[in-house]
N, CA, C and O of each residue as an XYZ file, in Angstrom:
708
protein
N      94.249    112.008    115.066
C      95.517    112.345    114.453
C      95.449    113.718    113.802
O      96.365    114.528    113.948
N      94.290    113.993    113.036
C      94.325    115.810    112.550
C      94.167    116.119    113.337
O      94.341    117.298    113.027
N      93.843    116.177    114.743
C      93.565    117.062    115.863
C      95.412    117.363    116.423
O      95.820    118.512    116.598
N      96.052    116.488    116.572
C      97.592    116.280    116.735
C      98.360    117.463    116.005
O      99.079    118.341    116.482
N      97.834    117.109    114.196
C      98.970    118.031    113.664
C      98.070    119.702    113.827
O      98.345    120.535    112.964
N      96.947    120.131    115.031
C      96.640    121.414    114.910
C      96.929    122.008    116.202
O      97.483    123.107    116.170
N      96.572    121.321    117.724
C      96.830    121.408    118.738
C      97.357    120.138    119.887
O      96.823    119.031    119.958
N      98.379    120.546    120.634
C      99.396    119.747    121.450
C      98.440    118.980    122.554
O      97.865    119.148    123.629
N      98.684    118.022    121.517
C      97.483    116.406    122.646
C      98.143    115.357    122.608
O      98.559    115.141    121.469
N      98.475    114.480    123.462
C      99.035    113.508    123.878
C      98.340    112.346    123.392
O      97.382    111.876    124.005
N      98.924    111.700    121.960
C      97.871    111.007    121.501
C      99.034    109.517    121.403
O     100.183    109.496    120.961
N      98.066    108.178    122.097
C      98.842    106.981    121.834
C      97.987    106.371    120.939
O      96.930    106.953    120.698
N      98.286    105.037    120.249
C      97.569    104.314    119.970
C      97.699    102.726    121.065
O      98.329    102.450    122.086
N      96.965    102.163    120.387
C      96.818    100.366    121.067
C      96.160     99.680    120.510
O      95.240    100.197    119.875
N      96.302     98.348    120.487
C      94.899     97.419    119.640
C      94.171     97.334    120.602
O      94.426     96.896    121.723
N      92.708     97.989    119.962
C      91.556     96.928    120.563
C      90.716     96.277    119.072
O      90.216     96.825    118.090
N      90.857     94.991    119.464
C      89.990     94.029    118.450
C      89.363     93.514    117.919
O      89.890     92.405    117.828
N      88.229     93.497    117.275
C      86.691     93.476    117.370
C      86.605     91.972    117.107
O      85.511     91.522    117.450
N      87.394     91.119    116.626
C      87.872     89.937    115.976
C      87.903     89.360    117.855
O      86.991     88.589    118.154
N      88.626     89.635    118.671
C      88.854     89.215    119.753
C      87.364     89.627    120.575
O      86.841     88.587    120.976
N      86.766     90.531    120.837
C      85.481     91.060    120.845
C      84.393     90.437    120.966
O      83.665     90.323    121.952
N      84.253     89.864    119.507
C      83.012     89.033    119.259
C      83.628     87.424    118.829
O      83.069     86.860    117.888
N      83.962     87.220    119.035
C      84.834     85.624    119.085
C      84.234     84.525    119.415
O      84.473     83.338    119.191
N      83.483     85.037    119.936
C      82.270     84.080    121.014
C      80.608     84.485    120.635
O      79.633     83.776    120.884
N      80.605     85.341    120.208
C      79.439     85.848    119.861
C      79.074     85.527    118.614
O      79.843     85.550    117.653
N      77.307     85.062    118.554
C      76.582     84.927    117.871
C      76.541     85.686    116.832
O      75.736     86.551    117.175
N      77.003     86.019    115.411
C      76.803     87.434    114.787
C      76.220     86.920    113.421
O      76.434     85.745    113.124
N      75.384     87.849    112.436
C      75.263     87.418    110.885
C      76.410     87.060    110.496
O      77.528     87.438    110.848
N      75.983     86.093    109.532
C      77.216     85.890    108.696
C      77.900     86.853    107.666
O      78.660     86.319    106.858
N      77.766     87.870    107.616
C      78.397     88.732    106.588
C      79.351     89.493    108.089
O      80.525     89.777    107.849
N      79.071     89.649    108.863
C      79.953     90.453    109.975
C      80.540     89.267    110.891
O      81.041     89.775    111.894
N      80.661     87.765    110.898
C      81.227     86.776    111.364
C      82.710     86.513    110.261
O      83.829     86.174    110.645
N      82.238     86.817    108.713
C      83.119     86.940    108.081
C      84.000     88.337    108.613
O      85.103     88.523    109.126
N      83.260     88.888    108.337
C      84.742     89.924    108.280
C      85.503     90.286    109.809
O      86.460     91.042    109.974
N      84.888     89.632    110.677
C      85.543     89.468    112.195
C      86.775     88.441    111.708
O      87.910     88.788    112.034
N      86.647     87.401    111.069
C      87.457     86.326    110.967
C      88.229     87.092    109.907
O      89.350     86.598    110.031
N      88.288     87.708    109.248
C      89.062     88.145    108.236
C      90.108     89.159    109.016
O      91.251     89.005    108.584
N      90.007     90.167    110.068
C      89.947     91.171    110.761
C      91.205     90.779    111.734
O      92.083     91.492    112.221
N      90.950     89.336    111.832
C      92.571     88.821    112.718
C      93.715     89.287    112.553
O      94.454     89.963    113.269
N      93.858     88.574    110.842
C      95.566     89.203    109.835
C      95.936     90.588    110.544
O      96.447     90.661    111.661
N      95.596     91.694    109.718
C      95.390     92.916    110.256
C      95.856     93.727    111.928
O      96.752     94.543    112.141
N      94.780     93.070    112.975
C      94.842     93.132    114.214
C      96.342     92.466    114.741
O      97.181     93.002    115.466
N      96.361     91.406    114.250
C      97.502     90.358    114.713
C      98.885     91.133    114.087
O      99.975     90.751    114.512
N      98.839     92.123    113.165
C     100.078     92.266    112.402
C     100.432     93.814    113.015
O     101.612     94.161    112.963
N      99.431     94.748    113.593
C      99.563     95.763    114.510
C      99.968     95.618    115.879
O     100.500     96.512    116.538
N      99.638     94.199    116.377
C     100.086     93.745    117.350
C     101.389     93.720    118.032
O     101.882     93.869    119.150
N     101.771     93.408    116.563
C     103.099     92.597    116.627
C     104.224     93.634    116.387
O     105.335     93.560    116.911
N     103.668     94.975    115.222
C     103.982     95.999    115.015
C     104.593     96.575    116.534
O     105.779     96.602    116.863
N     103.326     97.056    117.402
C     103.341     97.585    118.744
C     104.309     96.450    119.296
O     105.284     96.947    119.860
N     104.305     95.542    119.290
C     105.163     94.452    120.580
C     106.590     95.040    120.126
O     107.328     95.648    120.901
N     106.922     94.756    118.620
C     108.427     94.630    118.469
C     109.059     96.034    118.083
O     110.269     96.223    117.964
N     107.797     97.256    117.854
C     108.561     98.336    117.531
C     108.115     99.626    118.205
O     108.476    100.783    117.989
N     107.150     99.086    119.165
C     106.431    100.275    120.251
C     104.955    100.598    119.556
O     104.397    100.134    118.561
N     104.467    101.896    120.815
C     102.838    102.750    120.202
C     103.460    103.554    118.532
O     102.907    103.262    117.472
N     104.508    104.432    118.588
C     104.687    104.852    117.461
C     104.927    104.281    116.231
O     104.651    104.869    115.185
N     105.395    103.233    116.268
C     105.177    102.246    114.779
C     103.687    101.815    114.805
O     102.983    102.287    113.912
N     103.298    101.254    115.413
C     101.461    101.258    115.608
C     101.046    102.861    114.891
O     100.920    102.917    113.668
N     100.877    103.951    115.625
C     100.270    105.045    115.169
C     100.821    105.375    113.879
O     100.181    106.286    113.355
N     101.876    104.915    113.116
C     102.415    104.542    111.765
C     101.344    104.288    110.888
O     100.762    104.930    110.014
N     101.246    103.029    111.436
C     100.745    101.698    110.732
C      99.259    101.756    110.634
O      98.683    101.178    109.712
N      98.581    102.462    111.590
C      97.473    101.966    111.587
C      96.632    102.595    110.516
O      95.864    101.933    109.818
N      96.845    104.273    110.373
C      96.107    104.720    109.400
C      96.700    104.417    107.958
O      96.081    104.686    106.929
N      97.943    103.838    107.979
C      98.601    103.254    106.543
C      97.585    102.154    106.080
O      97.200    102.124    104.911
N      97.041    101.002    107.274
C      96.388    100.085    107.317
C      94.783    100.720    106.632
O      94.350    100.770    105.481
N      94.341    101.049    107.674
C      93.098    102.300    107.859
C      92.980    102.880    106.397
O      91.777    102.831    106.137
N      93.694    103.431    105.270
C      93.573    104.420    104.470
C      93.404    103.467    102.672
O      93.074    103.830    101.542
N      93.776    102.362    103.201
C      93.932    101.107    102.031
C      92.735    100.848    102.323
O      91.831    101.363    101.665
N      92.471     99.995    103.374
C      91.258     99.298    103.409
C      89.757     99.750    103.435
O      88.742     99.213    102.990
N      89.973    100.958    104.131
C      88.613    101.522    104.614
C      88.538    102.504    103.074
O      87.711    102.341    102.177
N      89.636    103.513    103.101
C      89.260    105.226    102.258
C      89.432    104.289    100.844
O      88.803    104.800     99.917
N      90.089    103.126    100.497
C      90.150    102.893     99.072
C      90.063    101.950     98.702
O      90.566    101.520     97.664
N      89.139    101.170     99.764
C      88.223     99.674     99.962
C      89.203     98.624     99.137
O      88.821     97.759     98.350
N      90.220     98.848     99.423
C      91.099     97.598     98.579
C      90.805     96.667    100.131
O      91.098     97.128    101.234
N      90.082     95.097     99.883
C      89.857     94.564    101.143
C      90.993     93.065    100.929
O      90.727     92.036    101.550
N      91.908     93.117    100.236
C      92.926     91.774     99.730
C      94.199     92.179    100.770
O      95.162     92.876    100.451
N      93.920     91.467    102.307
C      94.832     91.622    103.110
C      96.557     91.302    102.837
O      97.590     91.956    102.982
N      96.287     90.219    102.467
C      97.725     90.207    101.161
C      98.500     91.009    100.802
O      99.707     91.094    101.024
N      97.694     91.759    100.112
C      98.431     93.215     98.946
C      98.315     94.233    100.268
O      99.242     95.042    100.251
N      97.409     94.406    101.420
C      97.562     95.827    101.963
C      98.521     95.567    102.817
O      99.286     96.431    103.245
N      98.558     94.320    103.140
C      99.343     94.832    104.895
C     100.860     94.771    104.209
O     101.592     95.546    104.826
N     101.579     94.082    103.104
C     102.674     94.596    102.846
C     102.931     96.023    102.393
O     104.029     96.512    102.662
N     102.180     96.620    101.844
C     102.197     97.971    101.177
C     102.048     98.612    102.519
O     102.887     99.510    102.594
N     101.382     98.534    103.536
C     100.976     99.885    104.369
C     102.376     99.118    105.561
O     102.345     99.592    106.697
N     103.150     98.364    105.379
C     104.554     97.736    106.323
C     105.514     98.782    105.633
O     106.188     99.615    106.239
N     105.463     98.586    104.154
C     106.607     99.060    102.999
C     106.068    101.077    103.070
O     106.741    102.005    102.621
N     105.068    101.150    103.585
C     105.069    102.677    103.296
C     105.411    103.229    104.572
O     105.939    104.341    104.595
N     105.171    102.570    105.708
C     106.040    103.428    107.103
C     107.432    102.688    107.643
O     107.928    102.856    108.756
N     108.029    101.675    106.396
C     109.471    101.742    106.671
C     109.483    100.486    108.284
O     110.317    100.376    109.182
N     108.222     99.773    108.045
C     108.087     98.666    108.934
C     108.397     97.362    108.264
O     107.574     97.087    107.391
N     109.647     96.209    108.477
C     110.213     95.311    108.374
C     109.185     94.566    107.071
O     108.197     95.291    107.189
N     108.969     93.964    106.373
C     108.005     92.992    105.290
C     107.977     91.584    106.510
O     107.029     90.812    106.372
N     108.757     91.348    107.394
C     108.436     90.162    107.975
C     107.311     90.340    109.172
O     106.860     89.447    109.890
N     107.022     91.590    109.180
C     105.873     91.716    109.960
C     104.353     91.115    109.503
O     103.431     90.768    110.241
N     104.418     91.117    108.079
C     103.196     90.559    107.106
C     102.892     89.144    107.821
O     101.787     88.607    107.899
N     104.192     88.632    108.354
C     103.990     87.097    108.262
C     102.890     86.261    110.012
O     102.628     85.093    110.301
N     102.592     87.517    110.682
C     102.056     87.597    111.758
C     100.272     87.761    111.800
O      99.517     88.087    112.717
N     100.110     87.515    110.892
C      99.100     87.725    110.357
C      98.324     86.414    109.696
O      97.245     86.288    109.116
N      99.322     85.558    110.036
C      98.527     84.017    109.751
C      99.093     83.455    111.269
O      99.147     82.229    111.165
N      99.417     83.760    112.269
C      99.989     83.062    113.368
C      99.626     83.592    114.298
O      99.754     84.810    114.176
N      98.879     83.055    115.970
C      98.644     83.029    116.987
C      99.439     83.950    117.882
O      99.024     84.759    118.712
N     100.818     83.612    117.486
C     101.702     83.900    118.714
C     101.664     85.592    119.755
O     102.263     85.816    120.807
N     100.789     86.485    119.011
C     100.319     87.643    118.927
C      99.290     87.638    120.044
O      99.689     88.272    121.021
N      98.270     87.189    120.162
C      96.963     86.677    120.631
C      96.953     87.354    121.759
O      96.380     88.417    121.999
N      97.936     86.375    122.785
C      97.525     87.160    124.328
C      97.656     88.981    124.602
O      96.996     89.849    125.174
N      99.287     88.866    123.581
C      98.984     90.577    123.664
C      98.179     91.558    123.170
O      98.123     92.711    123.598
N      97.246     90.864    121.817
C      96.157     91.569    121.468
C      94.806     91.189    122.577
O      93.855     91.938    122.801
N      94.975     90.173    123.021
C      93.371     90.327    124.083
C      94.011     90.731    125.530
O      93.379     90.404    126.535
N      95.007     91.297    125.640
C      95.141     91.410    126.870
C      94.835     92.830    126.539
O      93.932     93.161    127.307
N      95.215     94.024    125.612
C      95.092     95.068    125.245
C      93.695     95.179    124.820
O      93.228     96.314    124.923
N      92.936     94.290    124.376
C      91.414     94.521    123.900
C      90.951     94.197    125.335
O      89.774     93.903    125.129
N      91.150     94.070    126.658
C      90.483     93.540    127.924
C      90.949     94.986    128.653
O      90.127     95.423    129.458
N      92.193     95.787    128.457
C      92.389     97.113    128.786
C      91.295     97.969    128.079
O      90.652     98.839    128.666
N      91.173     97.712    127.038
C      89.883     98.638    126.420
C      88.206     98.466    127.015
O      87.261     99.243    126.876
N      88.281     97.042    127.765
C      86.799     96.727    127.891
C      86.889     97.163    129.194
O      85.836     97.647    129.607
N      87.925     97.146    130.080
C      87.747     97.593    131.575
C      87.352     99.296    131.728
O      86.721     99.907    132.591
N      88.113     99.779    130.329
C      87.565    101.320    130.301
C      86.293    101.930    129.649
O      85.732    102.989    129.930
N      86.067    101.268    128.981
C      84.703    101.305    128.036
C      83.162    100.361    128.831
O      81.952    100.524    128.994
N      84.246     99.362    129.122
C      82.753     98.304    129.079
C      82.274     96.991    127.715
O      82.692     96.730    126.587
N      81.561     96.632    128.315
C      81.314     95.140    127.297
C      80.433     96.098    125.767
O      80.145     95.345    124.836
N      80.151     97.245    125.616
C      79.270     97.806    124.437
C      80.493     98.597    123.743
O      80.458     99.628    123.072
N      81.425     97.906    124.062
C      83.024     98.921    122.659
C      82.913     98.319    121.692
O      82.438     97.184    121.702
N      83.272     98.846    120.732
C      83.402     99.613    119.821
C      84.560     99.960    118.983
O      85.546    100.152    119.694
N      84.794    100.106    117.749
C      85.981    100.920    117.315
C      85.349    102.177    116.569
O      84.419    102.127    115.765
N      86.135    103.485    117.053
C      87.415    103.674    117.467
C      86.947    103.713    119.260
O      86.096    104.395    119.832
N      87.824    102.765    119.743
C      87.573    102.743    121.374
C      89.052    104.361    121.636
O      90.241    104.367    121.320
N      88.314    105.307    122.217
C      89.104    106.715    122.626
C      88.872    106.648    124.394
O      88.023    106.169    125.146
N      90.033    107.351    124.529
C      90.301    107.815    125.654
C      90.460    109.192    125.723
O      91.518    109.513    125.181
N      89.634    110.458    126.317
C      90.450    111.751    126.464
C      89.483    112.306    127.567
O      88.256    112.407    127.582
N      90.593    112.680    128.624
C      90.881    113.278    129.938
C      90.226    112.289    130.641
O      89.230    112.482    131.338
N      90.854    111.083    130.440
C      90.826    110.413    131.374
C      89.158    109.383    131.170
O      88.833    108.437    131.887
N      88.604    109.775    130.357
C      87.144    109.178    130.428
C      87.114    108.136    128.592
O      87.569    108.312    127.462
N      86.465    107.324    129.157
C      86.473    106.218    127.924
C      85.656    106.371    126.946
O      84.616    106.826    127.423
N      85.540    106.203    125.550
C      84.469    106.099    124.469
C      84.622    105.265    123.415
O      85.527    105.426    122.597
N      83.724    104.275    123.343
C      83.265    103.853    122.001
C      82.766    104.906    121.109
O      81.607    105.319    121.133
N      83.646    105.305    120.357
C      83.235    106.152    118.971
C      84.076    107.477    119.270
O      84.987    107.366    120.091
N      83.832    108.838    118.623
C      82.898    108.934    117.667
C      82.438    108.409    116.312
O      82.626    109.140    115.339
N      81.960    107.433    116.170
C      82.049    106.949    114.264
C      81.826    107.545    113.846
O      80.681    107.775    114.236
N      82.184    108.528    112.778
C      82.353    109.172    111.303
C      82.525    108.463    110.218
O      83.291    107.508    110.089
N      81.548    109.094    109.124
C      81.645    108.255    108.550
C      82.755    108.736    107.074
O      82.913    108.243    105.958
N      83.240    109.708    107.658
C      85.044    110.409    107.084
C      85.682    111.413    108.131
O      85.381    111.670    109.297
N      86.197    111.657    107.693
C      87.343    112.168    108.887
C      87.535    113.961    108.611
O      88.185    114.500    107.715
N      87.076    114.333    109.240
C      87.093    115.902    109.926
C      88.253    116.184    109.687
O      89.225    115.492    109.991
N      88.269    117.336    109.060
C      89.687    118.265    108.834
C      89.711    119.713    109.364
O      88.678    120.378    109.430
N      91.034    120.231    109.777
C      91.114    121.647    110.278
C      90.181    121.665    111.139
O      90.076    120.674    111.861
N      89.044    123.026    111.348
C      88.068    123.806    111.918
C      87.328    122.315    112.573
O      87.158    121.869    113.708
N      87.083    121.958    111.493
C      85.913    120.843    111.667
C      86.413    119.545    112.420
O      85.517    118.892    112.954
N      87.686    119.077    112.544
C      88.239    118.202    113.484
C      88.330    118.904    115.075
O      88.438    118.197    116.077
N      88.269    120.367    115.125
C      88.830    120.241    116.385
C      87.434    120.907    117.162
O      87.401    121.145    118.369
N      86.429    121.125    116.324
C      85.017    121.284    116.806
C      84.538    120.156    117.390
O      84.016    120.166    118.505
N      84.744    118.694    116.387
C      84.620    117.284    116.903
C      85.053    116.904    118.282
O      84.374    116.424    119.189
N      86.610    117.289    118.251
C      87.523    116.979    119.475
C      86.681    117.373    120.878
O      86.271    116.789    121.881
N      86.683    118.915    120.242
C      86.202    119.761    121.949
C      85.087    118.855    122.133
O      85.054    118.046    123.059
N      84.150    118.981    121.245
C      82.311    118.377    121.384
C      82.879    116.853    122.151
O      81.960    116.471    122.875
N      83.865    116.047    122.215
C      83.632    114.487    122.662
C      84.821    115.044    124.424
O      84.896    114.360    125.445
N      85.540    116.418    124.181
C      86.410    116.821    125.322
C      84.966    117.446    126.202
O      85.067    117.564    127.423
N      83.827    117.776    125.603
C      83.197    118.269    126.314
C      82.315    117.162    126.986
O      82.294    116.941    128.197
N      81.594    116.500    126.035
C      81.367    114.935    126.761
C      81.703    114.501    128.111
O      81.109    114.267    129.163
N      83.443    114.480    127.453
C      84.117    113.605    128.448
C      83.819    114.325    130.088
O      83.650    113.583    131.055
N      83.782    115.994    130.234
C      83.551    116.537    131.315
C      82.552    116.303    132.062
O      82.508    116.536    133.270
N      81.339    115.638    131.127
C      80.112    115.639    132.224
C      79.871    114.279    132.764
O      79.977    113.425    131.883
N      79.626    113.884    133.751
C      80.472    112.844    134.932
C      78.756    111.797    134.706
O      78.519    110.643    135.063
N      78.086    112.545    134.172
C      76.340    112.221    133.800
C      76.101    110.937    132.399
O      75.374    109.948    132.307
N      77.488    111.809    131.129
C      77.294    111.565    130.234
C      76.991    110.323    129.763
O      78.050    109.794    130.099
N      76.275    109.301    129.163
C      76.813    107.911    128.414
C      76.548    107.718    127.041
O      77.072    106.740    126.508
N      75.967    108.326    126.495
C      75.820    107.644    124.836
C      74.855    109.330    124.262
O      74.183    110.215    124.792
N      75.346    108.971    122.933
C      74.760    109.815    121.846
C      74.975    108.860    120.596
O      76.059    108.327    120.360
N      73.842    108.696    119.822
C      73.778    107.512    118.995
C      72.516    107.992    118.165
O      71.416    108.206    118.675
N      72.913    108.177    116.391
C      72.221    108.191    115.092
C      72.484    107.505    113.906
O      73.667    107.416    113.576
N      71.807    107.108    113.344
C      71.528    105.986    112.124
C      72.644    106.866    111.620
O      72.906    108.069    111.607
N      73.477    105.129    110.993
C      74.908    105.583    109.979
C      74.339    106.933    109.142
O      73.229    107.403    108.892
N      75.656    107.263    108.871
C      75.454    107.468    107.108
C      75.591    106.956    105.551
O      76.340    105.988    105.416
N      75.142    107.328    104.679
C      75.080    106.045    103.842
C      76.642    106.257    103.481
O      77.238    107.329    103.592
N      77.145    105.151    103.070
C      78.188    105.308    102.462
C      79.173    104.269    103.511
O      80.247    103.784    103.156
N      78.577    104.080    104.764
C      79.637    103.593    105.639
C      79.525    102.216    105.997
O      78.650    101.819    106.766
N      80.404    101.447    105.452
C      80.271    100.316    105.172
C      81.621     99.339    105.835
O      82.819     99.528    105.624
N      81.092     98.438    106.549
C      82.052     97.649    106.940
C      82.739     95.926    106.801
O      83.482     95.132    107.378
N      81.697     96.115    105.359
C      82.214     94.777    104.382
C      83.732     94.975    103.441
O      84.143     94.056    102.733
């Protein structure tokens, strides 16, 4: 998205779900929790995208994204109405977030992400020029100069037909409890 407001890129969003993901999978219990917690959320972007398109999604998500992650408020409750009420998205969207009815269109969209990525995705699952990626994870978000150094470096990636992984121990601070 800072790469958007500096140079003209065709940027969508979509759910892919990590909750839908690992569903089946064996995981610790501190990351089994927060998969199960991770539904509300997923299920309420879903529903976002079903009933109001990609651009209420690309709304929503860093409204979602900027509560939970940049100001660790983790009380799905209090965020997903506040980040509905700050991009002017309906309050009855909150209510999708304890209900199923969402489901197929979030795993049918998390099964579009695995056909392009593969079974080792990831969030943020990216697409650019045409080639798939799990990541880049950052562990904050690149601004100006420094976002679009990022961009080219994963546009340059994407060019080499060779490429598959580049992978280093987090940084501290990045936490997904």
């Amino acid at each position: 998205m800072e790469v958007a407001h500096l140079r003209p890129i065709a940027l969508r969003f979509e759910v892919m779900s990590l909750s839908v993901v690992n569903e089946h999978r064996d995981l610790e219990p501190w990351y089994r929790a927060f998969n199960d917690r991770a539904w509300g959320p997923a299920r309420v972007c879903t529903a976002a995208r079903t009933r109001y398109g990609s651009a209420a999604l690309a709304r929503l998500y860093p409204a979602l994204g900027r509560r939970i992650h940049d100001e660790g408020n983790k009380d799905f409750d209090a965020v997903i109405p506040a980040a509905l009420g700050e991009v002017d998205l309906p309050a009855d969207l909150a209510d999708a977030a304890g209900r199923n009815d969402v489901d197929d269109q979030m795993r049918a969209s998390t099964a579009r992400a695995r056909q392009l990525v593969g079974e080792d995705l990831g969030t943020p699952t990216i697409v650019v020029d045409d080639v798939a990626f799990f990541g880049p994870v950052l562990s904050s978000i690149p601004r100006g100069e420094d976002a679009l150094r990022v961009f080219d470096g994963v546009r340059l990636l994407a060019g080499c037909q060779a490429f598959s992984e580049l992978k280093r121990a987090r940084a501290d601070g990045l936490s997904f409890t």
